[in-house]
PADO-28889 format. One record per residue: residue number from 0; residue in three letters; x, y, z of N, C-alpha, C in turn. Coordinates in Angstrom, 2 decimals. Each point is the difference from the previous one (the first is absolute). Layout:
+-----+------+---------+---------+---------+---------+---------+---------+---------+---------+---------+
: pos : code :      nx :      ny :      nz :     cax :     cay :     caz :      cx :      cy :      cz :
+-----+------+---------+---------+---------+---------+---------+---------+---------+---------+---------+
: NUM :  ALA :       X :       Y :       Z :       X :       Y :       Z :       X :       Y :       Z :
...
+-----+------+---------+---------+---------+---------+---------+---------+---------+---------+---------+
***
This chain:
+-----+------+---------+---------+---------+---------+---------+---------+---------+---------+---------+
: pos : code :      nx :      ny :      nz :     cax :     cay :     caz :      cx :      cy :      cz :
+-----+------+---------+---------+---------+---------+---------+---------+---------+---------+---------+
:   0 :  UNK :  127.66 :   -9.25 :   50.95 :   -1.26 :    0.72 :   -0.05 :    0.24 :    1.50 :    0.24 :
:   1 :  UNK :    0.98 :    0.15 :    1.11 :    0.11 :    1.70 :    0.28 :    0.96 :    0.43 :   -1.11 :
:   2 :  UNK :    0.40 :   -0.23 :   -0.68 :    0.80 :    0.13 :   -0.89 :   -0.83 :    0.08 :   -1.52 :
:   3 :  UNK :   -1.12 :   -0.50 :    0.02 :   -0.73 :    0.32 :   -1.37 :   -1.14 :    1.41 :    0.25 :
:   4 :  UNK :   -0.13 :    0.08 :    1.51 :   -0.67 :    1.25 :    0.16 :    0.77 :    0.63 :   -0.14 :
:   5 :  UNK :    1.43 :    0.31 :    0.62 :    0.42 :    1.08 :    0.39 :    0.65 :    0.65 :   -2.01 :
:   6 :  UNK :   -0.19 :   -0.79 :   -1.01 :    0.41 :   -0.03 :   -1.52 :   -1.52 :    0.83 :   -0.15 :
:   7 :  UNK :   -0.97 :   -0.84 :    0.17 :   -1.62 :    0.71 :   -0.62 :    0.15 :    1.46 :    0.52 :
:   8 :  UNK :    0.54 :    0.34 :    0.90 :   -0.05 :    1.06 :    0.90 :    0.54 :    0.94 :   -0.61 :
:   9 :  UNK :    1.14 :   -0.27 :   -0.07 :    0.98 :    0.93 :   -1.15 :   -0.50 :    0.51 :   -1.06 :
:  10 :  UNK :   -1.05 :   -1.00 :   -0.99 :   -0.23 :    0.76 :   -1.08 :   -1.70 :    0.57 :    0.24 :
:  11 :  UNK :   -0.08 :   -0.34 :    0.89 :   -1.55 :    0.94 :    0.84 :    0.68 :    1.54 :    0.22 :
:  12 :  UNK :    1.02 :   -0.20 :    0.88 :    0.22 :    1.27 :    0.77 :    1.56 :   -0.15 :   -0.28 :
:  13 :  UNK :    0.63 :    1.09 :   -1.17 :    1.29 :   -0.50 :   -0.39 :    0.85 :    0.74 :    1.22 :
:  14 :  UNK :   -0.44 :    1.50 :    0.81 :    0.80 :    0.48 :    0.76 :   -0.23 :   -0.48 :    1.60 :
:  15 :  UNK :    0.00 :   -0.82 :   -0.04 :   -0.09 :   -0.78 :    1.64 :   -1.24 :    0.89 :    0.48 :
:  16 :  UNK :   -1.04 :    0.30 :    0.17 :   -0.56 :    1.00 :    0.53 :   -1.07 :   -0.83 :    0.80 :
:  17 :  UNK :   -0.26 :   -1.06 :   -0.63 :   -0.85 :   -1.15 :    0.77 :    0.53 :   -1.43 :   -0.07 :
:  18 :  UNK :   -0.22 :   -1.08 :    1.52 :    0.55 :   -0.57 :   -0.14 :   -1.28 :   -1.04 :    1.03 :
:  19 :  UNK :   -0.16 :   -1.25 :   -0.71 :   -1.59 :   -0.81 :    0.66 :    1.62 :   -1.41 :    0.15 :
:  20 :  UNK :   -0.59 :   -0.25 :    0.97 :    0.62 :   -1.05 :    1.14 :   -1.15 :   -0.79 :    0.38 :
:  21 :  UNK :    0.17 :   -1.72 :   -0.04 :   -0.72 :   -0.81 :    0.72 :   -0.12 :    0.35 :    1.68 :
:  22 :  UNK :   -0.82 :    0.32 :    0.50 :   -0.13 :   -0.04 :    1.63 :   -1.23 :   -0.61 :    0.38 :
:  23 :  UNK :    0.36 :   -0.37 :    1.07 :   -0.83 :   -0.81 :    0.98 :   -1.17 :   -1.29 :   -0.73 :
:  24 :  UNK :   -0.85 :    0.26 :   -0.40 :   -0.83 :   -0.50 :   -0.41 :   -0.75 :    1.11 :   -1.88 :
:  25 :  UNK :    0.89 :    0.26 :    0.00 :   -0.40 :    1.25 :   -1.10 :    1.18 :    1.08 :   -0.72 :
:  26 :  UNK :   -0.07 :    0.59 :   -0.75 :    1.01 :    1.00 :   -0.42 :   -0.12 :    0.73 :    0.43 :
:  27 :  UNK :    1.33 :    1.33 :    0.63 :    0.53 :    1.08 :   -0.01 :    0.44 :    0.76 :   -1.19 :
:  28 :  UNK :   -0.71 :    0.98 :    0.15 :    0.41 :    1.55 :   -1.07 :    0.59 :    0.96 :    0.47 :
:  29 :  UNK :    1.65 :    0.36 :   -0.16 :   -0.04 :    1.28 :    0.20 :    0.41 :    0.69 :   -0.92 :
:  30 :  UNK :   -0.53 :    1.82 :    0.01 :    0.39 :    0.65 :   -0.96 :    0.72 :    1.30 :    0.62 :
:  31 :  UNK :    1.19 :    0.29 :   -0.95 :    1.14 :    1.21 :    0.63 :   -0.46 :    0.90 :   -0.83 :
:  32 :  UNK :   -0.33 :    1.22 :   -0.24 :    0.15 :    1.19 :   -1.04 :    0.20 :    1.13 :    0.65 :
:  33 :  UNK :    1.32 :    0.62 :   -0.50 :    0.56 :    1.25 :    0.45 :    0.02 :    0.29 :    1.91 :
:  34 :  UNK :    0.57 :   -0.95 :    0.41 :    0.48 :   -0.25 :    1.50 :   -1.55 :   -0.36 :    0.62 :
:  35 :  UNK :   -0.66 :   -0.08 :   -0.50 :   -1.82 :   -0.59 :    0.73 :   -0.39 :   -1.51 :   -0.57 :
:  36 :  UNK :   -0.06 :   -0.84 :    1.13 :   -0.39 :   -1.25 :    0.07 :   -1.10 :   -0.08 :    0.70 :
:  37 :  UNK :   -0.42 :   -1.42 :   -0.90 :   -1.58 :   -0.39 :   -0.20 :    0.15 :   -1.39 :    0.73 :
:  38 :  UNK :   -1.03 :   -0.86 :    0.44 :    0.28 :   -1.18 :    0.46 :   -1.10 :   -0.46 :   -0.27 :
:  39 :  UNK :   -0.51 :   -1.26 :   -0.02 :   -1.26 :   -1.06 :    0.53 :    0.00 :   -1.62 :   -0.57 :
:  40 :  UNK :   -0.65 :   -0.10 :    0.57 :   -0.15 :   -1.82 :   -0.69 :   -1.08 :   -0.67 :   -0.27 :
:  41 :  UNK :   -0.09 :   -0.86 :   -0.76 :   -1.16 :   -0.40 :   -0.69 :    0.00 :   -1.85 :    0.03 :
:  42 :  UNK :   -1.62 :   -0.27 :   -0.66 :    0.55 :   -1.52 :   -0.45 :    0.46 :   -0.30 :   -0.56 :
:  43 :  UNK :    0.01 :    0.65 :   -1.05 :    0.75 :    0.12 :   -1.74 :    0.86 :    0.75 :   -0.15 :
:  44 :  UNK :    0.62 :   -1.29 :   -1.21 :    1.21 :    1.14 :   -0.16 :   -0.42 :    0.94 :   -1.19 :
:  45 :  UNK :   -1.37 :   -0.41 :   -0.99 :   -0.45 :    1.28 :   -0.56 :   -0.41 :    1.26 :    0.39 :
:  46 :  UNK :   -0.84 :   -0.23 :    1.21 :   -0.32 :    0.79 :    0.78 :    0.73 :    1.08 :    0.82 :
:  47 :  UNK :    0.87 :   -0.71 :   -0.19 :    1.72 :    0.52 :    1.06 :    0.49 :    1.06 :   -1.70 :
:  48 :  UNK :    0.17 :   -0.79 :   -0.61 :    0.76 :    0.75 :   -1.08 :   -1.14 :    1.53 :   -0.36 :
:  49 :  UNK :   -1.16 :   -0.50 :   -0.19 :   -0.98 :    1.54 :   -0.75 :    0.19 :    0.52 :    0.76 :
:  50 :  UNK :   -0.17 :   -0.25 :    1.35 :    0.34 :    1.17 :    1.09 :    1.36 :    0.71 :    0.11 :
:  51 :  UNK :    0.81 :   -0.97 :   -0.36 :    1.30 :    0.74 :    0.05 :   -0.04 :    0.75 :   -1.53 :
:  52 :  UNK :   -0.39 :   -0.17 :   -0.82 :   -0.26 :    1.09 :   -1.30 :   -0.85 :    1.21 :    0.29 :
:  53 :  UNK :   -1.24 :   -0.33 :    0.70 :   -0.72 :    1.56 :    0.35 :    0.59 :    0.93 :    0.73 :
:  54 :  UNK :    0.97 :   -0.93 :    1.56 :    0.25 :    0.88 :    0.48 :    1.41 :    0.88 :   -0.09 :
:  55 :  UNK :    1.02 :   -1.09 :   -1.24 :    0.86 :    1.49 :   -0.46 :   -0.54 :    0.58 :   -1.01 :
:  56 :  UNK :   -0.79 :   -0.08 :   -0.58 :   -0.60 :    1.41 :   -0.59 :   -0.87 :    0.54 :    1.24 :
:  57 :  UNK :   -0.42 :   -0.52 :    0.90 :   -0.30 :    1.29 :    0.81 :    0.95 :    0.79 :    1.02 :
:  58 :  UNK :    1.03 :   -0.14 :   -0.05 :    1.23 :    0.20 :    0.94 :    0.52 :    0.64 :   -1.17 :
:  59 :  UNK :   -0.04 :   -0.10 :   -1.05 :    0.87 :    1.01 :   -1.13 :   -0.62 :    0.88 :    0.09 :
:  60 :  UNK :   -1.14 :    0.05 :   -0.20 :   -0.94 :    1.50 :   -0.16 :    0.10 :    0.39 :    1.16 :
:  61 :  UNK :   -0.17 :   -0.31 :    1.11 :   -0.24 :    0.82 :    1.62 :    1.65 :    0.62 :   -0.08 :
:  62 :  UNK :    1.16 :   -0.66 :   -0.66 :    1.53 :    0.74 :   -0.11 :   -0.04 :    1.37 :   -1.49 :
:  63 :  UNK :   -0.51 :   -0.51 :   -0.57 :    0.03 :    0.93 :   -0.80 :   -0.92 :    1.72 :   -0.10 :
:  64 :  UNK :   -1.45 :   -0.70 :    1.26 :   -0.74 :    1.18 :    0.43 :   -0.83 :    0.06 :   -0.35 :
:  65 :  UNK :   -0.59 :   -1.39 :   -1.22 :   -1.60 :   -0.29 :    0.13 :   -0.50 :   -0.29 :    0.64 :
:  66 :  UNK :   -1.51 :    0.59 :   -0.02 :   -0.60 :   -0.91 :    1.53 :   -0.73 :   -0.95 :   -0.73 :
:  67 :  UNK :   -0.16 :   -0.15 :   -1.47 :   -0.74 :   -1.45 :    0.03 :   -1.61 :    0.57 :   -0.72 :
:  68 :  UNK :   -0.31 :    1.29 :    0.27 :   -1.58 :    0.48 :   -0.10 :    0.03 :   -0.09 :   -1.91 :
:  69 :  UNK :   -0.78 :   -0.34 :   -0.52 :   -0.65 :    0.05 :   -1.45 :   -0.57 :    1.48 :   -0.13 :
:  70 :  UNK :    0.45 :    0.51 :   -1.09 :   -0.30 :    1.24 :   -0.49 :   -0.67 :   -0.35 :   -0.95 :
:  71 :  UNK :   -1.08 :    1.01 :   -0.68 :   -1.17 :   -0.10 :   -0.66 :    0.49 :    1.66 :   -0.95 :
:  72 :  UNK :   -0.33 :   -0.23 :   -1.38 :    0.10 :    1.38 :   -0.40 :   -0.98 :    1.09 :    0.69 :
:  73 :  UNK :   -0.84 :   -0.27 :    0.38 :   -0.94 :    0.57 :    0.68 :    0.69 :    0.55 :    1.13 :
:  74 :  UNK :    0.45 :   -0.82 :    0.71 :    0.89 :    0.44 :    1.02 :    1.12 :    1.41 :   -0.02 :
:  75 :  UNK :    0.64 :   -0.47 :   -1.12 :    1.37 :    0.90 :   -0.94 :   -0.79 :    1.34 :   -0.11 :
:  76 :  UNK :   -1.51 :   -0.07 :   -1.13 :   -1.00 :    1.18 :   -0.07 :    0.14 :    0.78 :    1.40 :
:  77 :  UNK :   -0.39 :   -0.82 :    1.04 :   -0.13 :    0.97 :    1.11 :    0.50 :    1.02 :    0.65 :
:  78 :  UNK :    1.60 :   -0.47 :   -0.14 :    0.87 :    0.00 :    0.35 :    0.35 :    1.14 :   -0.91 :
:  79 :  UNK :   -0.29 :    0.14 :   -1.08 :    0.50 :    1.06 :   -0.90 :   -0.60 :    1.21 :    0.32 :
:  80 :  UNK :   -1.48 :   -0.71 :    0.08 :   -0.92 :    1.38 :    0.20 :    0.15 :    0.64 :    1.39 :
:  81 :  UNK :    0.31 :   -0.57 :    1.24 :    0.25 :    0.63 :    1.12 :    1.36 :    0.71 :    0.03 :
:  82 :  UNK :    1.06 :   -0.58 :   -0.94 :    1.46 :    0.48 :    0.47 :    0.59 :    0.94 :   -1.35 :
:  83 :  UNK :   -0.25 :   -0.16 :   -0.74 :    0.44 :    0.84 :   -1.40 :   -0.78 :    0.94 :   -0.28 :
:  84 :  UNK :   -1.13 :   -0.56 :   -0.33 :   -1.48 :    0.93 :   -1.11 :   -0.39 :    0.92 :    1.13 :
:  85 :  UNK :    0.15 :    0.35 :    1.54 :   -0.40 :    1.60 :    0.60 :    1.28 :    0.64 :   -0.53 :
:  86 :  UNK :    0.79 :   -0.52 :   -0.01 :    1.20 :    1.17 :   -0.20 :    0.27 :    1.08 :   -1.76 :
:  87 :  UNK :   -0.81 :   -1.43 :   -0.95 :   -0.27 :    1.08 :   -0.87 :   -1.23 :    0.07 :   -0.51 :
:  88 :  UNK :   -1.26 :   -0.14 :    1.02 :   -1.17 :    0.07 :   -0.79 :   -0.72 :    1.04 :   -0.53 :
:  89 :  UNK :    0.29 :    1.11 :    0.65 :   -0.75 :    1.23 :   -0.41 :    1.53 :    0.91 :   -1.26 :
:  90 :  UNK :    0.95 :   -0.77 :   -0.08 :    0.71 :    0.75 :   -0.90 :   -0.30 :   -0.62 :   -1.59 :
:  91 :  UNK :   -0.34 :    0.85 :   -0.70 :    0.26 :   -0.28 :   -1.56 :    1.02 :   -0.94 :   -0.17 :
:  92 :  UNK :   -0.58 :   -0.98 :   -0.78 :    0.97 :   -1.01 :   -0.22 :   -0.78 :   -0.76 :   -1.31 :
:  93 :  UNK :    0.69 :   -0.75 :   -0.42 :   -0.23 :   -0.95 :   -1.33 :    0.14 :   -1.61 :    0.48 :
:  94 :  UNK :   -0.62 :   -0.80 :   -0.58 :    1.03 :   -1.23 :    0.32 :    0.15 :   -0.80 :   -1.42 :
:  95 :  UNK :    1.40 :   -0.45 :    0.12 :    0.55 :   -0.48 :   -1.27 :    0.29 :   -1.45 :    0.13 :
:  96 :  UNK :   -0.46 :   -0.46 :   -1.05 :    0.39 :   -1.52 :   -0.06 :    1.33 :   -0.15 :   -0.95 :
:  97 :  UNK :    0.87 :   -1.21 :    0.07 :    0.50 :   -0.52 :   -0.88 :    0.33 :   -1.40 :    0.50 :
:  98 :  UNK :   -0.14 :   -1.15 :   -1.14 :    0.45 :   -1.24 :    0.21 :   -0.10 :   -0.16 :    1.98 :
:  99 :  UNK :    0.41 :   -0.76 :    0.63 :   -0.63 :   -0.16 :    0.85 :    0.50 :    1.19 :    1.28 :
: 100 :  UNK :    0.55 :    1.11 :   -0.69 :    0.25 :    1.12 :    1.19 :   -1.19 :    0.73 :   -0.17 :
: 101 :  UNK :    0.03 :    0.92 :    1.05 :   -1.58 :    0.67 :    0.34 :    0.77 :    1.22 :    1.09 :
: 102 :  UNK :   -0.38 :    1.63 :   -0.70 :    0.21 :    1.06 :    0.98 :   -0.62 :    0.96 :    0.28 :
: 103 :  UNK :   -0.32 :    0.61 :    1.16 :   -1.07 :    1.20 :   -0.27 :    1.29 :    1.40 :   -0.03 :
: 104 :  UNK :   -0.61 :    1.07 :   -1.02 :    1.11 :    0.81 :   -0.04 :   -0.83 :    1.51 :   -0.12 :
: 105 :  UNK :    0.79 :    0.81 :    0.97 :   -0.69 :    1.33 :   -0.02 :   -0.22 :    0.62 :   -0.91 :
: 106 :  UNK :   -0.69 :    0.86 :   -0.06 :   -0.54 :    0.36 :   -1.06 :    0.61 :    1.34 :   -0.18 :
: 107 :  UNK :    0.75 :    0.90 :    1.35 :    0.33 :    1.46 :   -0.03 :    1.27 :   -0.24 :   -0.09 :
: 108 :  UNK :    0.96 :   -1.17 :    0.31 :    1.72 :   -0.30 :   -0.38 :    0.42 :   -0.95 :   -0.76 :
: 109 :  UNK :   -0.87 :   -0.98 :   -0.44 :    0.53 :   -1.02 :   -0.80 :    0.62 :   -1.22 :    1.09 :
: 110 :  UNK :   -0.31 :    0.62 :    1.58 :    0.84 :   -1.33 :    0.51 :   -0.96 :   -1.03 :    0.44 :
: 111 :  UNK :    0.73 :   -1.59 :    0.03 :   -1.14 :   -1.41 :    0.35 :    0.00 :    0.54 :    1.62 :
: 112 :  UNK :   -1.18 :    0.18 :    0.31 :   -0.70 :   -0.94 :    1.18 :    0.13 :   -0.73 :    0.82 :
: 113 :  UNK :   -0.04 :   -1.35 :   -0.88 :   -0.32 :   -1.18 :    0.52 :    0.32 :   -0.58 :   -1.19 :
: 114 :  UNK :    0.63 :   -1.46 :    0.00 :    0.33 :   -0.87 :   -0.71 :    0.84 :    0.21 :   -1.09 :
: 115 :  UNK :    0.12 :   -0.81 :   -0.63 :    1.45 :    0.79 :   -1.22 :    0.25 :   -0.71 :   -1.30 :
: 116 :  UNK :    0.17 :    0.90 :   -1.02 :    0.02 :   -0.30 :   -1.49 :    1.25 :   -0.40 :    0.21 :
: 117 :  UNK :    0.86 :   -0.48 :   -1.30 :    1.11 :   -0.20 :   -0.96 :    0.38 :    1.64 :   -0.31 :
: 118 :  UNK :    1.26 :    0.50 :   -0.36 :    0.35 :    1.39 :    0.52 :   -0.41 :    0.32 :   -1.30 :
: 119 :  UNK :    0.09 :   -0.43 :   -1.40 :    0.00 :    0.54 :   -0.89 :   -2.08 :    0.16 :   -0.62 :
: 120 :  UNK :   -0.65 :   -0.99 :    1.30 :   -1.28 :    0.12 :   -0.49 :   -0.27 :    1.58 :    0.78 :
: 121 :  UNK :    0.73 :   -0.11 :    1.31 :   -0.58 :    1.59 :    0.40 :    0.28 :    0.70 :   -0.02 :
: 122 :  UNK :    1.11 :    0.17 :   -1.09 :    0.37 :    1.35 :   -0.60 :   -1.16 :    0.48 :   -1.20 :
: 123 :  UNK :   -0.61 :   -1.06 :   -0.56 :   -0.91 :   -0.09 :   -1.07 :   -1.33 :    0.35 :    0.52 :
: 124 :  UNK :   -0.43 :   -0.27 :    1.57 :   -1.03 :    0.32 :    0.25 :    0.06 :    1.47 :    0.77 :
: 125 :  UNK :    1.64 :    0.52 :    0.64 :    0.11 :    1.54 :    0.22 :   -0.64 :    0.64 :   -1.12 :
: 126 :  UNK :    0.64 :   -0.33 :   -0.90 :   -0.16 :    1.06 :   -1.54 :   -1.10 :    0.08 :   -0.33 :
: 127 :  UNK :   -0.91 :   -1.20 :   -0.16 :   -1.28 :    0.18 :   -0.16 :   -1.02 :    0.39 :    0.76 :
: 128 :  UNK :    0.17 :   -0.01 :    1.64 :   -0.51 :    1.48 :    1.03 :    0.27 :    1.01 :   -0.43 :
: 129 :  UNK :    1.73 :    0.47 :   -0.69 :    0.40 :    1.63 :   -0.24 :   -1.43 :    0.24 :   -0.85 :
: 130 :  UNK :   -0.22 :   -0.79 :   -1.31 :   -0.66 :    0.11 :   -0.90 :   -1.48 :   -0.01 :   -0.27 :
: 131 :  UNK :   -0.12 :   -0.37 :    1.39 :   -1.82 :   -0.12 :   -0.41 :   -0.14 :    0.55 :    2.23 :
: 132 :  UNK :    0.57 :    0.59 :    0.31 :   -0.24 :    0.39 :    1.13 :   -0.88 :    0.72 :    0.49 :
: 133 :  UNK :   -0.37 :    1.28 :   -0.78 :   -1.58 :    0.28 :   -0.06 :   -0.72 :   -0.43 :   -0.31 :
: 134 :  UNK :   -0.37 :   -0.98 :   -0.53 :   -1.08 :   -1.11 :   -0.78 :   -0.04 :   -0.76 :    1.62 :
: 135 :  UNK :    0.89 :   -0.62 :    0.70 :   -0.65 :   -0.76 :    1.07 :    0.41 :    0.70 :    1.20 :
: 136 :  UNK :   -0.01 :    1.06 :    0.21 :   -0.48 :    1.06 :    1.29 :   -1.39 :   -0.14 :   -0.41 :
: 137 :  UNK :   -0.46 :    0.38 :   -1.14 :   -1.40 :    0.20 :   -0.22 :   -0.93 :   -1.45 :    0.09 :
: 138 :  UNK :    0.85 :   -1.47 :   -0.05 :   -0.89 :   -0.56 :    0.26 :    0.31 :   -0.68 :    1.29 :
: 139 :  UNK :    1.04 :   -0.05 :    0.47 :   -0.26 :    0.02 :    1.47 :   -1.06 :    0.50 :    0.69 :
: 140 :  UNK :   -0.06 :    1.56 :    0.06 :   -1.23 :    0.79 :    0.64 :   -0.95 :   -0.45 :   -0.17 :
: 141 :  UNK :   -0.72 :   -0.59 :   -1.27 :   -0.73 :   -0.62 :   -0.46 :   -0.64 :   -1.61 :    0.77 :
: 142 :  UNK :    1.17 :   -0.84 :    0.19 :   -0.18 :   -1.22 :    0.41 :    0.40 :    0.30 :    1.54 :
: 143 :  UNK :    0.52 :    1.30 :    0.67 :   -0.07 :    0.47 :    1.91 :   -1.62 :    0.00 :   -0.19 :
: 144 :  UNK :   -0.55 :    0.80 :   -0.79 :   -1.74 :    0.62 :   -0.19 :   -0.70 :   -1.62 :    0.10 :
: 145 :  UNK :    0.53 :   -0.74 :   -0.60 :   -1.00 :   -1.08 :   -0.45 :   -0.88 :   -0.35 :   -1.20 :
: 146 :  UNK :    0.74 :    0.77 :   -0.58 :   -0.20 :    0.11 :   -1.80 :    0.94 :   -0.82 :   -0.45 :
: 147 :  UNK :   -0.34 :   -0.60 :   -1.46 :    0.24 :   -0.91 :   -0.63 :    1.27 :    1.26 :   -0.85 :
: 148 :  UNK :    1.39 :   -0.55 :   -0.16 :    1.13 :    0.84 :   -0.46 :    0.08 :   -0.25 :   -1.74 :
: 149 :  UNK :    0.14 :    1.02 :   -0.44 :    0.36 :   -0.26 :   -1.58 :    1.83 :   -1.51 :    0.01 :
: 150 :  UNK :   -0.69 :    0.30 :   -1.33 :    1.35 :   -1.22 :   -0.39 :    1.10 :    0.75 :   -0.52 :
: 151 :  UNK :    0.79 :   -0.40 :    0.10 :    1.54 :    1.05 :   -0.22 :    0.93 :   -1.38 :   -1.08 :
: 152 :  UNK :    0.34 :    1.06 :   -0.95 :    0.97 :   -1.11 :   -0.85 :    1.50 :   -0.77 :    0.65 :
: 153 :  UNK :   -0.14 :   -1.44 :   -0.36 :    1.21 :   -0.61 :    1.17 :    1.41 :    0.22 :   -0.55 :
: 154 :  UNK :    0.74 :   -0.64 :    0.63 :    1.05 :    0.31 :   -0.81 :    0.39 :   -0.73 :   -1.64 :
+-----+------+---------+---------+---------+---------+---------+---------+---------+---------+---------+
***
């Protein structure tokens, strides 16, 4: 019998990291990850085993420096807007999309901001600041005012 658990076990948990033992009247779980051990016991040995699955994934993350909390894009938003967007909000800037990169880029040097193109898209979007750079000074001022900005040809 200890010999067909200790096989199920193996292909549960191939690096020894948990290990469920018959005790007393019930199973023992323990789990090792990165020198931190877990212990407890149950009636079951299913019970014994999920637990020993939650808790090395929660002993991996507490080693690796997650704490476990669920992030929300909303969250990420916040986070942007308190820690990035004061540092360039009142400067002229553009923001450029491509495929799934996204950058805001000044408007008086051509340099990103915040976030970051593919090198050869923001060389394409420098050139096209050189080129239409008075066209959006003027509608910047426009959209600082709270006016609706003309449309400028894209690239």
């Amino acid at each position: 019998m200890r010999k067909a658990i200790t096989q199920n076990l193996r292909t549960k948990f191939p690096k020894k990291m948990a290990s469920i033992e018959p005790y007393s009247n019930g199973w023992r779980a323990q789990v090792f990850v990165q020198g931190q051990r877990a212990s407890e016991t149950f009636e079951t040995r299913r019970e014994a085993e999920n637990w020993a699955a939650r808790k090395t994934i929660e002993l991996k993350d507490q080693s690796a420096g997650r704490t476990g909390e669920k992030k929300t894009l909303l969250d990420a938003m916040r986070k942007f807007g308190e820690e990035v967007s004061p540092t360039h909000k009142d400067l002229p800037h553009i923001h450029a999309k491509y495929a799934e990169f996204e950058a805001s880029i000044n408007l008086a040097d051509g340099e990103v901001l915040a976030g970051e193109l593919p090198r050869k898209q923001l060389r394409l979007v420098q050139a096209w600041i050189e080129l239409h750079k008075d066209e959006l000074m003027a509608d910047w001022e426009l959209a600082a005012a709270g006016e609706q900005p003309y449309k400028i040809l894209p690239l």
